[in-house]
C-alpha positions as CSV (number, residue, x, y, z in Angstrom):
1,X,-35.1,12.1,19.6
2,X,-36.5,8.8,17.8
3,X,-34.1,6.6,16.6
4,X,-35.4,3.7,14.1
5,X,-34.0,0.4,12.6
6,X,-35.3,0.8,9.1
7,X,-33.8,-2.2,7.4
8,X,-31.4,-4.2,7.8
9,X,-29.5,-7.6,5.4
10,X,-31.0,-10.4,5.3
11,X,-30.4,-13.7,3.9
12,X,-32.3,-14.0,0.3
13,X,-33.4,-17.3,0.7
14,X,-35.6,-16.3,4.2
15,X,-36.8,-13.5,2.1
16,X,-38.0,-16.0,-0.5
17,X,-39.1,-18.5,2.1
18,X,-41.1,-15.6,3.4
19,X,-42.9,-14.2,0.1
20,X,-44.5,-17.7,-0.4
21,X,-46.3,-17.6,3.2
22,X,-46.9,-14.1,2.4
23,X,-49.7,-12.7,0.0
24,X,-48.1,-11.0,-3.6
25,X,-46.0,-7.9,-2.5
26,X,-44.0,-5.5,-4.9
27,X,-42.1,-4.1,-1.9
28,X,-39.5,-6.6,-1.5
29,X,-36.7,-4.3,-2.4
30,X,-34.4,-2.0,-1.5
31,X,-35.3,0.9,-4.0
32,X,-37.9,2.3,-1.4
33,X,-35.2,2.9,0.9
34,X,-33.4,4.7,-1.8
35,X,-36.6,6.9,-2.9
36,X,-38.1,7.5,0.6
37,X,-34.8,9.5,1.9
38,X,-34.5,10.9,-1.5
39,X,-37.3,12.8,-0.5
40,X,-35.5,13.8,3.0
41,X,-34.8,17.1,1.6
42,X,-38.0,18.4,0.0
43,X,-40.6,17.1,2.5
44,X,-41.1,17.6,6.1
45,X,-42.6,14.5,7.1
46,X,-40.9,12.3,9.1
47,X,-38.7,9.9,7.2
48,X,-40.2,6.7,8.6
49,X,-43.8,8.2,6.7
50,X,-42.1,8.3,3.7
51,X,-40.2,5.2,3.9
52,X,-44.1,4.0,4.3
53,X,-45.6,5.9,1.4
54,X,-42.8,4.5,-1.1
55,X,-43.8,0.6,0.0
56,X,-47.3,1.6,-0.6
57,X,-46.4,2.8,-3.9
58,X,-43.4,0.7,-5.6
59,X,-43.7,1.8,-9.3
60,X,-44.1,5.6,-8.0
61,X,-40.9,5.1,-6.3
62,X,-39.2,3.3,-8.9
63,X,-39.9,6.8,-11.2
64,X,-38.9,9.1,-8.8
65,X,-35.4,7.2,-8.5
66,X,-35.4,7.2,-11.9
67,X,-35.5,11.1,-12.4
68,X,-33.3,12.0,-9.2
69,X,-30.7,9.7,-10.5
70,X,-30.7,10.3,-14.1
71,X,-32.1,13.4,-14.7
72,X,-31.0,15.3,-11.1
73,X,-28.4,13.8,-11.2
74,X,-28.2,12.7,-7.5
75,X,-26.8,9.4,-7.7
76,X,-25.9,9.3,-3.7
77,X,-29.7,8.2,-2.8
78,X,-28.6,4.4,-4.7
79,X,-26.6,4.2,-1.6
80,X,-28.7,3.7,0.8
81,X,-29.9,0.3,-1.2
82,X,-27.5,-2.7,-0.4
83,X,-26.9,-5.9,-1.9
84,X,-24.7,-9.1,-0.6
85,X,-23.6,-11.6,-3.2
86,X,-22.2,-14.7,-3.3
87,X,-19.5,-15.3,-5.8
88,X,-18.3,-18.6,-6.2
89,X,-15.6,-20.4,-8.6
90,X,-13.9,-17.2,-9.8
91,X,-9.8,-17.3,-10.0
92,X,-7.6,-15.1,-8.5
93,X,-7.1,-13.0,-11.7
94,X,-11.3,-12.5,-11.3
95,X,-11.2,-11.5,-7.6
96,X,-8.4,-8.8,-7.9
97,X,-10.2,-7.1,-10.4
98,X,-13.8,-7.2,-8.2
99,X,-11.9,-6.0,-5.1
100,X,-10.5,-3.1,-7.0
101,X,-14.0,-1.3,-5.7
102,X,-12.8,0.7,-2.6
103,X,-16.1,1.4,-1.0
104,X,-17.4,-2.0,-0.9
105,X,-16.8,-4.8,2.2
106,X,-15.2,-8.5,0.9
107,X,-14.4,-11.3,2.9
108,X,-12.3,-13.8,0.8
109,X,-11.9,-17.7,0.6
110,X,-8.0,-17.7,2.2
111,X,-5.1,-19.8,0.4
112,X,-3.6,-19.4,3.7
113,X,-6.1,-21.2,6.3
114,X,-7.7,-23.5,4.0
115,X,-6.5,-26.7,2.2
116,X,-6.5,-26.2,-1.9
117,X,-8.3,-28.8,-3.7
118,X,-7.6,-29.5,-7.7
119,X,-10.3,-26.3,-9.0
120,X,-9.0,-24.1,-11.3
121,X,-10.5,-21.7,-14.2
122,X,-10.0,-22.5,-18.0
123,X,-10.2,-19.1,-19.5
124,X,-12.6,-19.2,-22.8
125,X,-9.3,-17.1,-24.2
126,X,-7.3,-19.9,-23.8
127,X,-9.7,-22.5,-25.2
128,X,-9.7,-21.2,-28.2
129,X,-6.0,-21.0,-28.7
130,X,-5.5,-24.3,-29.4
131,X,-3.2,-25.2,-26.2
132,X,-5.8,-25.6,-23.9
133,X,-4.0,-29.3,-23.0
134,X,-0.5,-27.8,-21.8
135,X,-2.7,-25.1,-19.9
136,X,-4.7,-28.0,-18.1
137,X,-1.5,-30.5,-17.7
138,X,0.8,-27.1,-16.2
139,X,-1.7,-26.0,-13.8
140,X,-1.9,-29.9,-12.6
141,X,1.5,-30.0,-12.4
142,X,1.5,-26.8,-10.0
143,X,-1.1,-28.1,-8.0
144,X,0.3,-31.8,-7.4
145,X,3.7,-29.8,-6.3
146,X,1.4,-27.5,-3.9
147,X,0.2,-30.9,-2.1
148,X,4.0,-32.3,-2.1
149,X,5.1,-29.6,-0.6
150,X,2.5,-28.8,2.1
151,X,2.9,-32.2,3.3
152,X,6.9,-31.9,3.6
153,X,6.3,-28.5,4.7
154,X,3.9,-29.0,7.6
155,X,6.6,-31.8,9.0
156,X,9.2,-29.0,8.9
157,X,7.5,-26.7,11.0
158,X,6.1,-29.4,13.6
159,X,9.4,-30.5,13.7
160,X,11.2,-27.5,13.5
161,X,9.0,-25.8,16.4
162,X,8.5,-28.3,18.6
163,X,7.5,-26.4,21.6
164,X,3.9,-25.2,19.4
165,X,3.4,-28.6,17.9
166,X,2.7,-30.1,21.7
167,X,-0.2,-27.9,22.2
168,X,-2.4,-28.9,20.1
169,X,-4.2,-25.1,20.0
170,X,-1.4,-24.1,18.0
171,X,-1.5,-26.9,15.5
172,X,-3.8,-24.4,13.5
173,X,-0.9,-21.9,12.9
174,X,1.7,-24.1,12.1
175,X,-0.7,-26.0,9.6
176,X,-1.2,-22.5,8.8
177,X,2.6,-21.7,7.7
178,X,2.5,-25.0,6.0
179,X,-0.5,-24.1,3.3
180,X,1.0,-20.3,3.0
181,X,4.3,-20.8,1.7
182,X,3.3,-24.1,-0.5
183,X,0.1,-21.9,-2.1
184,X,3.3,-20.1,-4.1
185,X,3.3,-22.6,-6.6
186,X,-0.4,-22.5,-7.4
187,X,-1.8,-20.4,-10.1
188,X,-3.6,-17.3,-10.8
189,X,-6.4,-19.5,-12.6
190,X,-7.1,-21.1,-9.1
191,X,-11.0,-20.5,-8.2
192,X,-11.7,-19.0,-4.9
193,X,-14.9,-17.1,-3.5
194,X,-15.7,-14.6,-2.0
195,X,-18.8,-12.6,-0.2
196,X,-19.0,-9.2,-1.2
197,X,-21.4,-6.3,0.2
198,X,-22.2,-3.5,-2.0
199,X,-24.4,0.1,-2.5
200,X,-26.7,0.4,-5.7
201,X,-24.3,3.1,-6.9
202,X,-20.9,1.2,-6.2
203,X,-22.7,-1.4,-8.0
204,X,-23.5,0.2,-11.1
205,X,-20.1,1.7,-11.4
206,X,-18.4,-1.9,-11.6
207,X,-20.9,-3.1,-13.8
208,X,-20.0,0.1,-16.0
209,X,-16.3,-0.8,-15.9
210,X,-16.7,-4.3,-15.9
211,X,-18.7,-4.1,-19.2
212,X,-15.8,-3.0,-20.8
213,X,-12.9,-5.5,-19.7
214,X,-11.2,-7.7,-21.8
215,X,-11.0,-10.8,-20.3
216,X,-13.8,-13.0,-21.3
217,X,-14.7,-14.3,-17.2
218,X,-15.1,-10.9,-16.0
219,X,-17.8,-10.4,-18.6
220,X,-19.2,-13.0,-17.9
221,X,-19.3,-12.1,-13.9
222,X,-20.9,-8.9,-14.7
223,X,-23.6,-10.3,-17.2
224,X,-24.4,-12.6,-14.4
225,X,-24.2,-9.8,-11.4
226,X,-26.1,-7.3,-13.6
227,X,-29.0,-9.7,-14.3
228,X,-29.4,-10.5,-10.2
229,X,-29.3,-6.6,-9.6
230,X,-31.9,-5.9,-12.2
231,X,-34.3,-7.8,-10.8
232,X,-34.2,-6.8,-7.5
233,X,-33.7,-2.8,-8.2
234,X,-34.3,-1.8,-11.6
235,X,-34.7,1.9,-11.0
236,X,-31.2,2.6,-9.4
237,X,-28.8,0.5,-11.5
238,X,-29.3,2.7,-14.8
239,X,-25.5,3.6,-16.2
240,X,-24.3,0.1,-17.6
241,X,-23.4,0.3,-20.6
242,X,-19.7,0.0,-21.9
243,X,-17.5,3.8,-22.5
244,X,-14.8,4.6,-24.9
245,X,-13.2,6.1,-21.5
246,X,-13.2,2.6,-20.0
247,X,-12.4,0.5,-22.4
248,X,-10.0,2.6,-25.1
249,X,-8.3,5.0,-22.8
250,X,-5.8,2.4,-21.2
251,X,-5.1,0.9,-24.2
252,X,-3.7,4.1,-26.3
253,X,-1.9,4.8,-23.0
254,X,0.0,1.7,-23.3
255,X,0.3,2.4,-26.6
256,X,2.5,5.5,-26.3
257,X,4.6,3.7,-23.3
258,X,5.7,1.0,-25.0
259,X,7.4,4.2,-27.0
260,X,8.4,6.0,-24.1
261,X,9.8,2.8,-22.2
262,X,11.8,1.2,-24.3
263,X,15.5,0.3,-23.3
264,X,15.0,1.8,-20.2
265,X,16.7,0.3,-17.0
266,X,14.6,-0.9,-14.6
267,X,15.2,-1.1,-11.0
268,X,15.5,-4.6,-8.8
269,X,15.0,-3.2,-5.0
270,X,11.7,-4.4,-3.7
271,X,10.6,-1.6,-2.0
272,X,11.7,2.2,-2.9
273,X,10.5,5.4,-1.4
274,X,9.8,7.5,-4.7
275,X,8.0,10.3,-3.4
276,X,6.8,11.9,0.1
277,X,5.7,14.3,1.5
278,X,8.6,17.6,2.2
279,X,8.9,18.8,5.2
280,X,6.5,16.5,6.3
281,X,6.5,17.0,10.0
282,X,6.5,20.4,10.2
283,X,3.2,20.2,7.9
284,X,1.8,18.0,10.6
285,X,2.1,20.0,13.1
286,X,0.7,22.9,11.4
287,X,-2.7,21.1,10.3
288,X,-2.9,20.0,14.2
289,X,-2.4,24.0,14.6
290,X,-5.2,24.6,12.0
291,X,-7.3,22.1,13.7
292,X,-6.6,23.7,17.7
293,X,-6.5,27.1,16.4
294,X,-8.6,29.9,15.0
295,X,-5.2,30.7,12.6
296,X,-5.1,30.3,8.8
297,X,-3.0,27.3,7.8
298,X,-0.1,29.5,6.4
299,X,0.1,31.4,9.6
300,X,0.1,27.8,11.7
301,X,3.1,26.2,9.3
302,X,5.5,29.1,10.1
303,X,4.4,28.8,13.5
304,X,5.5,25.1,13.4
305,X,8.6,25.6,11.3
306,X,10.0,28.3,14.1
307,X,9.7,25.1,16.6
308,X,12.9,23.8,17.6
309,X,13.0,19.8,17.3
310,X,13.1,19.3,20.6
311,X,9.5,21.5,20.7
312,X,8.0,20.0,17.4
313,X,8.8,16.1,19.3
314,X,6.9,17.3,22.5
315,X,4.3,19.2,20.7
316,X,3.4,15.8,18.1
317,X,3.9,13.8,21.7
318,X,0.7,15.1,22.4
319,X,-1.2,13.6,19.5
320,X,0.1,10.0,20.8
321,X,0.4,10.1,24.1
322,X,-3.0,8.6,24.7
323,X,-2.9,6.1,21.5
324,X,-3.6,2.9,22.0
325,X,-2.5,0.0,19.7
326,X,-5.9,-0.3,18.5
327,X,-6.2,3.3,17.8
328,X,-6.0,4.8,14.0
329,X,-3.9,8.4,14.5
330,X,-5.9,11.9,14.0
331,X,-7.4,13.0,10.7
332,X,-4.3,15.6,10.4
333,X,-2.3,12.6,9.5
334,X,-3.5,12.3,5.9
335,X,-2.3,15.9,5.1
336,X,1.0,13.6,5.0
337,X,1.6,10.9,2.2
338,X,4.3,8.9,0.8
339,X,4.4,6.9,-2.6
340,X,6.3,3.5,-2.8
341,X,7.3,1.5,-5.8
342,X,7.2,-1.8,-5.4
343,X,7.8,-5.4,-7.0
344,X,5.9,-7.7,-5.0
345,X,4.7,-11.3,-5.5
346,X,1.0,-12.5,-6.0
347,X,0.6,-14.0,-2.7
348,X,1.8,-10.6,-1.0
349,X,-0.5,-8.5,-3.2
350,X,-3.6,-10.7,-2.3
351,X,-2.8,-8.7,1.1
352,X,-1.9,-5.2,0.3
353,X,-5.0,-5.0,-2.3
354,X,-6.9,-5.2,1.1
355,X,-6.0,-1.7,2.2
356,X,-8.7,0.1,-0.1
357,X,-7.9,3.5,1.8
358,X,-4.9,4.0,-0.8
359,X,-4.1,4.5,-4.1
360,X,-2.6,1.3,-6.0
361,X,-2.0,1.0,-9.2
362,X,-0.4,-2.3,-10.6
363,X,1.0,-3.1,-13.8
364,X,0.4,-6.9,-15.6
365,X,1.5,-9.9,-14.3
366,X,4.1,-11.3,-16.2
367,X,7.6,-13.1,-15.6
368,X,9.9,-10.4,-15.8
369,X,9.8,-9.3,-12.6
370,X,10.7,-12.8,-11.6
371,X,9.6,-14.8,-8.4
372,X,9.5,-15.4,-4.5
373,X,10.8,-18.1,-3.3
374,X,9.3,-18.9,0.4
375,X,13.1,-19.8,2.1
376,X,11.2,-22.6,4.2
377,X,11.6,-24.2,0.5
378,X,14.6,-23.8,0.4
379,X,15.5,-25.3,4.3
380,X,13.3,-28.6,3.2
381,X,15.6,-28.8,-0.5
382,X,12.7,-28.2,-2.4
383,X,13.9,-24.9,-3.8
384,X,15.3,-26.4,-6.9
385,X,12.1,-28.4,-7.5
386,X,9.9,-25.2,-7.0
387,X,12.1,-23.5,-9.5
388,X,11.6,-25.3,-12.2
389,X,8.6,-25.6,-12.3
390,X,8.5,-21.7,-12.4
391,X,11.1,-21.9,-15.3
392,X,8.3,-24.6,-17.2
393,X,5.4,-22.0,-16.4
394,X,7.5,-19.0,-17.8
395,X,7.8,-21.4,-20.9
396,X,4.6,-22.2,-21.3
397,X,3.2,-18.5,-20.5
398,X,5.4,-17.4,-23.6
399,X,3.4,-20.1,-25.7
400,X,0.4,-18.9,-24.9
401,X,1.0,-15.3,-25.3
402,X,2.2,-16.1,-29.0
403,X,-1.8,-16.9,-29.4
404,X,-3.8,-13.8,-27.5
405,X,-2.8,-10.7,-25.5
406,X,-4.6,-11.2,-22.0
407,X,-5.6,-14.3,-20.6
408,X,-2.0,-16.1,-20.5
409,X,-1.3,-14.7,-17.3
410,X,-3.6,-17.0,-15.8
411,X,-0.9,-20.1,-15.9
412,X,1.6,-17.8,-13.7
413,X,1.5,-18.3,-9.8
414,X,1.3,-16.3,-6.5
415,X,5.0,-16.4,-6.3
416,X,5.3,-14.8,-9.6
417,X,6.1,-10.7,-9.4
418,X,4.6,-7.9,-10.6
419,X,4.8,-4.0,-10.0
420,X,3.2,-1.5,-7.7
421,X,2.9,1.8,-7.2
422,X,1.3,2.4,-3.6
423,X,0.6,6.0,-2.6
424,X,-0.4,6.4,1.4
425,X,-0.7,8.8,3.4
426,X,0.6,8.5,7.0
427,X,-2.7,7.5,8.9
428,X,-3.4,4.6,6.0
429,X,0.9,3.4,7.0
430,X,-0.1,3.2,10.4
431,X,-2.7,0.9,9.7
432,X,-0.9,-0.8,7.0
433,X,1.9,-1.5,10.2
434,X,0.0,-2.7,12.6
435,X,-1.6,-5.3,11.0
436,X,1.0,-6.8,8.5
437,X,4.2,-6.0,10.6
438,X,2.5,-8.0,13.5
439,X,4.6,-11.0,14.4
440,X,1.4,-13.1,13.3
441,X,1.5,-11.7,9.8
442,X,2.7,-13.5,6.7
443,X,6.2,-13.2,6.3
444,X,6.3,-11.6,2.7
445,X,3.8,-8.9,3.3
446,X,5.9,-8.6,6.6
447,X,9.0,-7.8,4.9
448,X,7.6,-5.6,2.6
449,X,5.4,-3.4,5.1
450,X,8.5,-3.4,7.5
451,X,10.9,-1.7,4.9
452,X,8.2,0.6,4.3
453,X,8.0,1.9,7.4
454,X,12.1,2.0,7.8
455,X,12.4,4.2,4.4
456,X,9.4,6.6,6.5
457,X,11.0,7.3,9.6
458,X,13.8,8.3,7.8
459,X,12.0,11.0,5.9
460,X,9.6,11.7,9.0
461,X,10.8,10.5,12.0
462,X,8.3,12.4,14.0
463,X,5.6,11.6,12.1
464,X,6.5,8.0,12.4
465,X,6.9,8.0,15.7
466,X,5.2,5.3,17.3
467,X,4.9,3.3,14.2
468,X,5.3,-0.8,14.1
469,X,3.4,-4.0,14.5
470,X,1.1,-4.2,17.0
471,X,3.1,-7.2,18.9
472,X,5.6,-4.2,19.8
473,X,3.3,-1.2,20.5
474,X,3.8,-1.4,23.9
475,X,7.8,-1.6,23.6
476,X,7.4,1.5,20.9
477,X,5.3,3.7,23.3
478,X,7.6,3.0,26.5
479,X,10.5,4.0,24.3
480,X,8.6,7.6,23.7
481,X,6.7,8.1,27.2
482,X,9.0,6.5,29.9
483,X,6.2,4.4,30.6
484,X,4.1,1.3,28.8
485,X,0.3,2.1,27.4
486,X,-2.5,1.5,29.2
487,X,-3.7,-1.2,27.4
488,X,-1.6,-4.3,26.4
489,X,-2.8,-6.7,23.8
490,X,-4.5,-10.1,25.2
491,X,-2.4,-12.7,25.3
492,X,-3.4,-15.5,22.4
């Protein structure tokens, strides 16, 4: 056996410094990578030979990812390329839409850890509107109320938890709470950044779909991203131009909804179960049966459903009784799946966006879902102020949508609503507990994930079983095993 580094990321600017030492190479890319395991299937020798012959000839290479990806049709080989970008002064409306991408890695410039300053994006929609001014003085007027209240708000929890506030190692998290619950006031227009790592192929799908959006920044972001791509790896970034499927299907969608929908009640509850999975432990235990068993699946679901429920609980016992909290349940748990409607605000969905392994569909921000209102606000009498300055963004969002159809929704804030429709499937819930029902999540995405998981174990108890934040795994297990897991969770 040979096992060989054949590449690995590394920082552009050491690749540049590097090139100017160096003598003139066309090499310098990561199409070779791409066209030397391309050739994996149809040539026996060894891959690190090929991976030497496609250096040695670039432009060969370049044509032969050429025909396997447009002609073959093989579009898989543009994944072995990567790319890392930086992507700096893009607002929170921007980054939602770039995270969309499941099979790409993020890390994100956090309202919660990090102070905001006065940066904010001026959408070119908006400029030419006319109202530009009110845009700029409401956003100011939300930021200069983010800075009141993280001041009051950071005395309120070093006062209120006194204990934390004399070690200074826990200043951070009660700094922390402070920033978190006053970002609700800030806008959507608010520029963060972010770092995002991404395959050729991923790549050239959101430059696809991003050619056809509406809103004038993310054009902009893919003109500027396409141009960086192209330069580096023309031969694997090929499908870019703009579809009728992309950017007309929606469109006539909404088109006959706004038929459909109107006068139609809509429902207040923040979290509702709308659809799961029947019979859903029973099913589980027949795809661990398929799995264990030399049986076809029909045969191993009337198997399970002749269990008693004392025999299906020690039978699915089996599957957790060496789980530890850091452990993500067996495969068979995605043959189970629930769908959840739900009205969340923009700080929450900043968090749930971030569990990719889902399907989540959104509809537009606006304010008739209405707002969160952090109740640490409301304990430092600052709930009436934050409210109307909610009311006066409402206000001014209905000026600016008398002008254009997308682009207002920039002046609305994190706290500010919208609608979800989250479909998971029970391994993807487990995860989606233990991280945001944790005692050190954020208290909205807390909430939400924590009625979640109530509305599941009523539907699949078993299923569910050992379900919860990872602060009370051990307490969970004990209550199923008689005894605690073997690992705890190191103390902070």
């Amino acid at each position: 056996m040979h096992v060989i580094l054949a590449g690995y990321n590394i920082d552009r600017e050491v690749i540049e410094e590097l090139k100017k030492t160096s003598p003139p190479r066309e090499d310098v890319t990561p199409e070779t990578l791409s066209a030397s395991y391309a050739r994996i299937s149809r040539d026996p020798r060894p891959v690190n030979e090929l991976r030497a012959v496609a250096r040695a000839e670039v432009e060969r290479a370049r044509r032969s990812n050429q025909n396997i990806i447009f002609k073959m049709g093989h579009h898989s080989v543009a994944e072995h390329a990567v790319f890392n970008f930086d992507i700096i002064g893009v607002s929170r409306i921007a980054i939602e839409e770039i995270e969309k991408f499941r099979l790409c890695s993020y890390t994100e410039k956090s309202q919660r850890y990090i102070t905001l300053g006065e940066d904010f994006v001026i959408p070119e929609e908006i400029k030419k509107t006319g109202k530009q001014d009110i845009f700029v003085r409401t956003i100011k007027a939300q930021n200069s109320l983010y800075h009141k209240f993280h001041k009051k708000l950071k005395a309120y929890f070093f006062e209120k938890n006194k204990e934390m506030a004399c070690n200074p190692k826990k200043h951070s998290i009660l700094e922390g709470w402070a920033k978190e619950d006053a970002r609700y006031v800030v806008s959507l227009a608010t520029e963060g950044q972010l770092g995002m790592t991404i395959n050729a192929r991923n790549l050239e799908f959101l430059i696809r779909r991003f050619a056809s959006k509406k809103l004038a920044e993310l054009r902009e972001f893919n003109r500027k991203i396409y141009a960086l791509a192209k330069e580096v790896a023309p031969s694997i970034i090929l499908f870019t131009e703009a579809s009728d499927f992309d950017s007309k299907t929606y469109g006539e969608i909404e088109e006959k909804a706004q038929l459909v929908s109107k006068s139609s009640r809509k429902s207040e509850e923040l979290v509702c179960l709308v659809d799961f999975t029947a019979e859903a432990d029973t099913k589980l235990i027949a795809s661990l049966l398929h799995t264990s068993s030399s049986l076809p699946y029909e045969e191993c679901f009337k198997k399970a459903k002749g269990l008693s429920s004392e025999e299906r609980r020690e039978f699915l016992k089996s599957a957790y009784k060496y789980m530890e909290f850091y452990d993500a349940p067996l495969r068979e748990f995605e043959y189970v799946s629930l769908t959840y409607d739900l009205i969340i605000s923009g700080s929450c969905f900043a968090q749930l966006k971030r569990h990719r392994m889902a399907t989540l569909t959104v509809q537009k921000y606006s304010p008739e879902s209405g707002v969160t209102v952090p109740p640490s606000l409301g304990e430092i009498g600052s709930k009436k102020e934050f409210m109307e300055m909610m009311g006066e963004t409402d206000h001014v969002y209905s000026l600016l949508k008398e002008n254009i159809v997308n682009g207002a929704e920039y002046v609305l804030t994190n706290a500010h609503r919208r609608r979800v429709l989250l479909k998971v499937n029970a391994r993807e819930l487990y995860h989606i507990s233990r991280l945001r029902e944790d005692a050190t999540a954020q208290w909205d995405i807390r909430r939400i994930a924590g009625e979640m998981s109530r509305l599941a174990k009523e539907v699949m108890p078993l299923t569910c079983l050992l379900i919860g934040g990872k602060d009370i795994y051990p307490e969970v297990y004990e209550r199923v095993f008689g005894k605690p897991p073997k690992f705890f969770l190191p103390e902070k």
